[in-house]
Backbone as CSV, one residue per row, in Angstrom:
resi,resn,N_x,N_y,N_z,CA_x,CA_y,CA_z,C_x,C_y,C_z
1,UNK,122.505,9.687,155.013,121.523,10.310,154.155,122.054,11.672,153.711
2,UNK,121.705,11.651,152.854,122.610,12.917,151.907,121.123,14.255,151.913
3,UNK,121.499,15.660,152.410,120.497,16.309,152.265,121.027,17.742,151.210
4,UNK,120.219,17.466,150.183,120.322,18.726,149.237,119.540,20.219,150.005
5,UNK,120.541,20.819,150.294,120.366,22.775,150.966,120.110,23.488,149.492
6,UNK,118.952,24.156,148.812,118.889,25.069,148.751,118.209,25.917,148.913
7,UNK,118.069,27.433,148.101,117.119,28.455,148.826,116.643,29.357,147.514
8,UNK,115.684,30.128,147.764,115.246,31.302,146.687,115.639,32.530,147.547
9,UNK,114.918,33.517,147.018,114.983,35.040,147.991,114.120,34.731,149.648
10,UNK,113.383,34.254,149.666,112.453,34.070,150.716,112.303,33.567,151.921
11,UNK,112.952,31.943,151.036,112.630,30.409,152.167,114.274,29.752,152.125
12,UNK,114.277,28.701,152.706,115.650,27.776,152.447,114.558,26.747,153.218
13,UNK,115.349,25.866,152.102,114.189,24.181,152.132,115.290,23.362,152.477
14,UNK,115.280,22.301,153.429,115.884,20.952,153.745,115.364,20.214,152.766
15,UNK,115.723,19.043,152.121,115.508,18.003,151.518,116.058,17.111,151.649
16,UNK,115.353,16.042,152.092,116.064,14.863,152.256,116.061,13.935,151.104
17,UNK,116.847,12.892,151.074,117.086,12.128,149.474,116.005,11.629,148.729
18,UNK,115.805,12.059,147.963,114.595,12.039,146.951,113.470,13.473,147.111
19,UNK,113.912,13.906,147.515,113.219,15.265,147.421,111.873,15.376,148.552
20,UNK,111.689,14.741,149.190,111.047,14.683,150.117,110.791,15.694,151.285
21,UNK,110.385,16.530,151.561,110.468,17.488,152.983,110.025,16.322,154.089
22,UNK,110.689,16.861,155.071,110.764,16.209,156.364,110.085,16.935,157.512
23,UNK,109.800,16.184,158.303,108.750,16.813,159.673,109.098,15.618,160.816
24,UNK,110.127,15.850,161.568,110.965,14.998,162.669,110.694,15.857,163.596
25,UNK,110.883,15.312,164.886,111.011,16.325,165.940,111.870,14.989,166.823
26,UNK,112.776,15.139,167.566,112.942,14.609,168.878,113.465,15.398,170.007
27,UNK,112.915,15.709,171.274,113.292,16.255,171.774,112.779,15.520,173.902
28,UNK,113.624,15.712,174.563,113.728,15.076,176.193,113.431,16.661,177.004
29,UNK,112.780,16.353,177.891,112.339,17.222,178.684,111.345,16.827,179.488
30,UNK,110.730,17.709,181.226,110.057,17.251,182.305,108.770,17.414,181.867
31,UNK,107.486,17.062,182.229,106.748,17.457,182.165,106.326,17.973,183.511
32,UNK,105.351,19.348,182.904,105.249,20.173,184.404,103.549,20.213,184.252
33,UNK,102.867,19.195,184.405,101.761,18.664,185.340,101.459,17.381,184.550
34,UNK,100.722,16.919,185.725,100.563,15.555,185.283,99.474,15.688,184.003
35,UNK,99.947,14.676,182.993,99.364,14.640,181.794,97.890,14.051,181.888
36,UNK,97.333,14.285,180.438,95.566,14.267,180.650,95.390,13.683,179.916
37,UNK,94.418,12.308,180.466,93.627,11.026,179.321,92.568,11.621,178.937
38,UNK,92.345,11.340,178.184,91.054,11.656,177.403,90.280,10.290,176.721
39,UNK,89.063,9.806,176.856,88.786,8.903,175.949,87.803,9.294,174.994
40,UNK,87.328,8.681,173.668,86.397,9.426,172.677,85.242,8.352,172.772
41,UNK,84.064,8.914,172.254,82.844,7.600,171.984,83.657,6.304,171.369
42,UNK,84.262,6.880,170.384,85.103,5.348,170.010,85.766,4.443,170.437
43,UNK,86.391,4.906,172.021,87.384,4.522,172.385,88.719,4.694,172.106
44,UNK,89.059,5.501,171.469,90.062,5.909,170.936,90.754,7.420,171.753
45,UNK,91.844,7.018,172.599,92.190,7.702,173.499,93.545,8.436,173.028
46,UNK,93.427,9.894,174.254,94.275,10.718,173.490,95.154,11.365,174.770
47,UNK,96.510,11.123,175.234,97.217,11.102,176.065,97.682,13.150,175.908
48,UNK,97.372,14.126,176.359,98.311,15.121,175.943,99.224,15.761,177.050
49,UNK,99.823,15.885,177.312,101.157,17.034,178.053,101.906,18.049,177.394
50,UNK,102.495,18.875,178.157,103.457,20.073,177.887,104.808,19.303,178.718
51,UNK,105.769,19.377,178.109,107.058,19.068,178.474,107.972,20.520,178.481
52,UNK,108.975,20.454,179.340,109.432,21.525,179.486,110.998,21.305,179.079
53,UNK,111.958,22.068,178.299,113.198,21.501,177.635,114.034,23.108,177.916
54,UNK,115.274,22.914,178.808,116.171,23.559,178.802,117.245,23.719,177.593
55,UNK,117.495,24.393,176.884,118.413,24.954,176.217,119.378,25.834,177.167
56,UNK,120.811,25.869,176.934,122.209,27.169,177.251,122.408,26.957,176.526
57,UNK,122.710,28.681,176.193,123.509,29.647,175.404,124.446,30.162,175.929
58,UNK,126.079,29.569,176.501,126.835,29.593,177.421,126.511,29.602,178.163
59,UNK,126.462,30.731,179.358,125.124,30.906,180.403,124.383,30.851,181.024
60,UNK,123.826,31.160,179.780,122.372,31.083,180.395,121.342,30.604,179.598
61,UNK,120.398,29.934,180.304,119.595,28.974,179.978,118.343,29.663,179.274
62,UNK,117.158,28.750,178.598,116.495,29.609,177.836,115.260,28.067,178.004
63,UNK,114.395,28.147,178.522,113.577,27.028,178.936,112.299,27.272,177.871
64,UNK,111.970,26.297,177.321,110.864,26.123,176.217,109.785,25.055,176.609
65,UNK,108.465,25.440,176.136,107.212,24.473,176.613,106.952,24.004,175.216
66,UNK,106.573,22.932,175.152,106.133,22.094,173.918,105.071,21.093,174.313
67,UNK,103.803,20.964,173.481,102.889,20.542,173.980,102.878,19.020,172.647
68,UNK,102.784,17.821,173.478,103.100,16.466,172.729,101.172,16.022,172.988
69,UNK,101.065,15.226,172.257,99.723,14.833,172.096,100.287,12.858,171.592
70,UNK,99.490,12.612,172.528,100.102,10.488,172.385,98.642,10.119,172.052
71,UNK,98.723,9.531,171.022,97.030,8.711,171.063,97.448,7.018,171.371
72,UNK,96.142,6.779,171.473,95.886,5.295,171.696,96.845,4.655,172.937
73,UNK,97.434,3.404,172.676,98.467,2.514,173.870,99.486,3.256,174.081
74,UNK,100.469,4.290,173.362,101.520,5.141,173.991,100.542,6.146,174.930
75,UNK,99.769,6.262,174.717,98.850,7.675,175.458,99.001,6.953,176.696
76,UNK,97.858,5.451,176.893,97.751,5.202,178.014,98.827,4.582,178.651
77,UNK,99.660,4.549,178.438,101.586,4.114,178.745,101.788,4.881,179.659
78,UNK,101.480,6.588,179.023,101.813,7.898,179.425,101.091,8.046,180.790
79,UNK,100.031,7.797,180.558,99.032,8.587,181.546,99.816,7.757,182.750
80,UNK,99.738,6.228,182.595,99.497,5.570,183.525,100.531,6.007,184.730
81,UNK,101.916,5.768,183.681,102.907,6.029,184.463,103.639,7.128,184.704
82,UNK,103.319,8.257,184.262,104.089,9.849,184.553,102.784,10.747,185.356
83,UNK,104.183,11.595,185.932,103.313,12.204,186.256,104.461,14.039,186.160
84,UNK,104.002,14.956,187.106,104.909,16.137,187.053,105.776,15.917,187.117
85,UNK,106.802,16.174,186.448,108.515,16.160,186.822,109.042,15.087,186.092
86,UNK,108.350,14.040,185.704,109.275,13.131,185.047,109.733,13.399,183.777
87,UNK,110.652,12.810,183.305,111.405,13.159,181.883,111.024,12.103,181.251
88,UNK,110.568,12.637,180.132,110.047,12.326,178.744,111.583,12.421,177.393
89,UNK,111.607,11.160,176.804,112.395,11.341,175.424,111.222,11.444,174.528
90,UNK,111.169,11.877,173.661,109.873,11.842,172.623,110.643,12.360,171.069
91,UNK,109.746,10.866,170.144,110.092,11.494,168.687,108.672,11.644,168.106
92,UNK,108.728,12.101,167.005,107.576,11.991,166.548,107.621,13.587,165.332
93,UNK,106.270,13.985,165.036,106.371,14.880,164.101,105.237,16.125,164.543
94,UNK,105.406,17.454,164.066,105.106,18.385,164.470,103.367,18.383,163.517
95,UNK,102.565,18.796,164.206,101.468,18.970,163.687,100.528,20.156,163.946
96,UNK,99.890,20.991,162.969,99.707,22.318,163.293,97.685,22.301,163.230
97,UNK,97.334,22.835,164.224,95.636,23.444,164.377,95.758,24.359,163.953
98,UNK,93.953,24.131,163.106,93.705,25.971,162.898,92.574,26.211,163.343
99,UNK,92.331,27.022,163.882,90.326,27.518,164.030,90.077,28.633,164.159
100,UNK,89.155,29.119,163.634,88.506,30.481,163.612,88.172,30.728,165.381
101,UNK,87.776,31.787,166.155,86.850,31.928,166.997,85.722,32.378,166.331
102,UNK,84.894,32.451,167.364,83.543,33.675,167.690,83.575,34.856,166.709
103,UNK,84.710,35.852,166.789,85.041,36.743,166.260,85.415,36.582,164.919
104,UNK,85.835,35.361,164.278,86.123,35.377,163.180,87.572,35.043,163.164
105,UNK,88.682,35.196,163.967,89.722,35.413,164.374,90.547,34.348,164.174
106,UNK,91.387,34.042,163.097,91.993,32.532,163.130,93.598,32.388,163.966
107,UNK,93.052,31.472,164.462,94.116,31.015,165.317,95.055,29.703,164.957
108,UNK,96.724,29.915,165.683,96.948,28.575,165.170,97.696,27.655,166.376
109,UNK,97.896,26.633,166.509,99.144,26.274,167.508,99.835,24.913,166.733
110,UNK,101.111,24.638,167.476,101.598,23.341,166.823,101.635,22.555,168.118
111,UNK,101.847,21.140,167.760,101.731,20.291,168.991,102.736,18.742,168.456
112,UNK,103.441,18.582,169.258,103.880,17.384,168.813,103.227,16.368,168.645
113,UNK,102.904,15.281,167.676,102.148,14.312,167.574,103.749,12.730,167.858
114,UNK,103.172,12.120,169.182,103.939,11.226,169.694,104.539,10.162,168.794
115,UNK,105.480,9.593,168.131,105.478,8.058,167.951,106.675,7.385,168.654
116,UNK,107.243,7.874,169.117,108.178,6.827,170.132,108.282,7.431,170.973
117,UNK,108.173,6.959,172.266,109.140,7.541,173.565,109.605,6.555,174.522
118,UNK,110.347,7.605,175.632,111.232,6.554,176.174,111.186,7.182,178.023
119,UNK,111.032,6.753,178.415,110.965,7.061,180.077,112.242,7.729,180.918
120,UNK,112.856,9.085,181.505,113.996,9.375,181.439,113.748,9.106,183.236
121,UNK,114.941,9.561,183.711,114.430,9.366,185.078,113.764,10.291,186.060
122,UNK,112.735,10.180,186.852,111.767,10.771,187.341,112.270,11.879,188.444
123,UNK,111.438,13.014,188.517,111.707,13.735,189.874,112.480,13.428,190.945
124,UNK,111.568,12.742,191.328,112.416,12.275,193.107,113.642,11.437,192.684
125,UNK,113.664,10.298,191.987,115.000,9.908,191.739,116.140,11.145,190.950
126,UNK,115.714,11.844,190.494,116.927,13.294,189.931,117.129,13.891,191.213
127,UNK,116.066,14.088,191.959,116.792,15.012,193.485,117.360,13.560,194.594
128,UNK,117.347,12.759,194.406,118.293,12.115,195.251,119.389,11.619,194.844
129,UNK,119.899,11.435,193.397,120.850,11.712,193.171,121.983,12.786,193.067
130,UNK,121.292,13.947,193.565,122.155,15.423,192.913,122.832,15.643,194.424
């Protein structure tokens, strides 16, 4: 896939072929507590965790939290079978909240929204191999 780079004074835009902007994420990392089901009146269930992803910069390391949100049958995949410490592969695309408070005060966060993942190997099996 061929991606056209350019930029104004301001921004620099990715484009992928046909002019399209893109919103990918994949990224592997532990999760550090066990993740939370949620179900709705509808039944329509919503799996969420924070995964935790090491980056080095020669060095030294630089550890990042990212919060993934799984709905429906990947959610309950999730719940069923992870828990703290296991490693998560996850793709999917970045999705951003907004809400005012009380005060008026708008707030924002991003959260990964799930569509594939893949099971890496768990806690106790990483410390009995090392």
């Amino acid at each position: 896939m061929r991606a056209d780079i350019f930029s104004d004074c301001r921004m620099k835009y990715i484009l992928c072929a046909g002019g399209k902007p893109v919103n990918a994420v994949h990224i592997n990392g532990r999760l550090i507590k066990d993740p939370e089901l949620k179900t709705f009146e509808s039944n329509t269930q919503l799996c969420s965790f924070c995964i935790a992803n090491d980056v080095w910069f020669g060095g030294n390391k630089k550890t990042g939290f990212y919060w993934c949100n799984a709905w429906g049958k990947l959610g309950r995949i999730i719940a069923d079978n992870a828990k703290s410490g296991t490693e998560l592969f996850v793709s999917g695309r970045l999705e951003q909240n907004r809400w005012d408070d009380n005060n008026g005060v708008t707030h924002y966060d991003v959260a990964i929204v799930v569509d594939q993942f893949e099971f890496g190997r768990n806690a106790a099996a990483s410390e009995n191999q090392q």
